[in-house]
C-alpha positions in Angstrom: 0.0 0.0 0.0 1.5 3.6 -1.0 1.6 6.1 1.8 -0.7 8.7 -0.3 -3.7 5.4 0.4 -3.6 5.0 4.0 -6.6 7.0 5.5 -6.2 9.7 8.1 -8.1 12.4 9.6 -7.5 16.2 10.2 -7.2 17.5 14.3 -10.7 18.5 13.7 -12.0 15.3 12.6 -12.4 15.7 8.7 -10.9 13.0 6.6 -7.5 13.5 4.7 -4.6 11.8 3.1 -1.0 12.0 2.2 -2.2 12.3 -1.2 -3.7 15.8 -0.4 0.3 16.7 0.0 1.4 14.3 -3.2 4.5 15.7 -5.4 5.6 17.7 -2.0 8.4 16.8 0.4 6.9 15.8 3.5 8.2 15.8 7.2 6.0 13.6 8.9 6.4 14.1 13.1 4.5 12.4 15.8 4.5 15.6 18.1 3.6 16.2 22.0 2.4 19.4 23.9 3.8 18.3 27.2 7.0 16.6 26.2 10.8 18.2 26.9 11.1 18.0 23.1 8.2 20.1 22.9 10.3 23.3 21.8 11.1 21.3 18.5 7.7 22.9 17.3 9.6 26.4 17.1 11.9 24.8 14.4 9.4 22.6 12.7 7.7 25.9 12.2 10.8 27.5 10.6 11.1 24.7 8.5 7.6 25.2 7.2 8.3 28.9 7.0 11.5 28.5 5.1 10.0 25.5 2.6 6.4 25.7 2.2 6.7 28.1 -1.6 9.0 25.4 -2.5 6.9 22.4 -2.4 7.5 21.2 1.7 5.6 21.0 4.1 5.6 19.4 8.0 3.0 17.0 8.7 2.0 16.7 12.9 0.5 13.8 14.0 0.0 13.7 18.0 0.1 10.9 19.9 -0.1 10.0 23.8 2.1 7.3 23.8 5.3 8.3 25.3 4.6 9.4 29.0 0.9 10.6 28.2 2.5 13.9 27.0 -0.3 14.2 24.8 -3.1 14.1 27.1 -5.3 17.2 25.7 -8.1 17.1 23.4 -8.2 18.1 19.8 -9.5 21.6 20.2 -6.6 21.8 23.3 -4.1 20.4 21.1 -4.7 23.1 18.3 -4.9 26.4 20.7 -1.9 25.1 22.3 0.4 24.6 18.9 -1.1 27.6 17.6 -0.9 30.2 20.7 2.3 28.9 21.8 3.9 28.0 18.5 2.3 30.1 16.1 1.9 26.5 14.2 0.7 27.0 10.4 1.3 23.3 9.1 -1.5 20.6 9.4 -1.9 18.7 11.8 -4.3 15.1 12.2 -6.0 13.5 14.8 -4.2 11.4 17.6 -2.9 8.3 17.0 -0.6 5.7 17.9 2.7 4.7 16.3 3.6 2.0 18.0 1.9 -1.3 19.8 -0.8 -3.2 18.8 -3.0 -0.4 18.1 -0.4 1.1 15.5 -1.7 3.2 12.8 -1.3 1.9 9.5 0.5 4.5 8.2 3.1 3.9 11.5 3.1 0.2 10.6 4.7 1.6 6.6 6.8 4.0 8.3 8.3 1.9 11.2 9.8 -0.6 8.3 12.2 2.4 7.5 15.6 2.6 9.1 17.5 5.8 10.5 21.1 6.7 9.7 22.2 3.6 12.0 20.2 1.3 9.7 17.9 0.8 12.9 14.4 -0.2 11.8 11.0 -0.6 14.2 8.9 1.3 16.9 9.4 5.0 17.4 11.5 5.6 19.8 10.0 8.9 22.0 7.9 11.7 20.4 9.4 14.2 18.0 10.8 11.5 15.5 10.9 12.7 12.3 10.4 11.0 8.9 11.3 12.8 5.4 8.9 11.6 2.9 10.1 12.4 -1.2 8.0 14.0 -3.6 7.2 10.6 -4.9 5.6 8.9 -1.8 9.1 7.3 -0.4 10.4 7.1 3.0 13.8 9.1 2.2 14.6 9.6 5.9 14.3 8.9 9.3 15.6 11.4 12.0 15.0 9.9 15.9 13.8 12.4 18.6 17.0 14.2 19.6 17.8 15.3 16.0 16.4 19.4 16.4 14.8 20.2 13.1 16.9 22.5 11.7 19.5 20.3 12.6 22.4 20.2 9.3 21.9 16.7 8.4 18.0 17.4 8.3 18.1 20.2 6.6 20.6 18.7 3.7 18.2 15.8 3.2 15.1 18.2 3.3 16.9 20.4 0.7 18.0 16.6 -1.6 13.6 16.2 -1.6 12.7 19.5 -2.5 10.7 19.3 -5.8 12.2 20.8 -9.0 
């Protein structure tokens, strides 16, 4: 199954797709409000800023998985990324990446390695994956990695669109 198939839903509940982003380069991030990696949403907004008029965008998927740092609800989640963050990019409804209750489009993303060649379950919110114009997993960055980080931004710049 191609990433554009799987079926998600906005924050607010309204059904949606990787397809509505095909021919982009996509930074998909499972994000947290309450998490010490929360701060990443600054540069994931850069990033947007910087990339959107060139065919990028950033792609927030919360999830409560990792400590329950995601504990709000989906109209607390959006005032909090957008009074806090000034966040402009979409983000979807909560889900989980890892466990039994994976969502699909987890279960495709989770076969991708990182730089290490390390495969499998997300590791702790902010991991990152770089998705190519064409629908392909061209990178995986773990939590740590800050999103203006140089390696990021190199492969980000590689997936750009023409």
């Amino acid at each position: 199954m191609s990433l554009y198939d799987i079926p998600l839903h906005t924050l607010a509940g309204a059904p949606a797709s990787l397809a509505d982003h095909k021919g982009k380069a996509l930074l998909l991030v499972n994000v947290a409000s309450k998490c010490g990696l929360t701060p990443q949403y600054a540069g994931l907004e850069r990033l947007q800023q910087r990339y959107a008029d060139r065919g990028f965008t950033v792609l927030g998927f919360p999830c409560n998985q990792f400590a329950g740092q995601e504990p709000g609800s989906e109209e607390e989640i959006q005032t909090f990324c957008s009074t806090t963050y000034g966040v402009s990019f979409p983000l979807f409804e909560k889900l989980d990446v890892n466990g039994d209750d994976r969502h699909p489009l987890y279960a495709e993303l989770t076969e991708a390695a990182d730089a290490e060649g390390t495969a499998g379950d997300v590791q702790w919110n902010f991991e990152k994956f770089l998705i190519a114009p064409d629908g392909t997993v061209a990178g995986r960055f773990r939590p740590r990695t800050e999103p203006e980080a140089d390696e990021l931004i190199t492969a980000i710049e590689a997936q750009l669109p023409s």
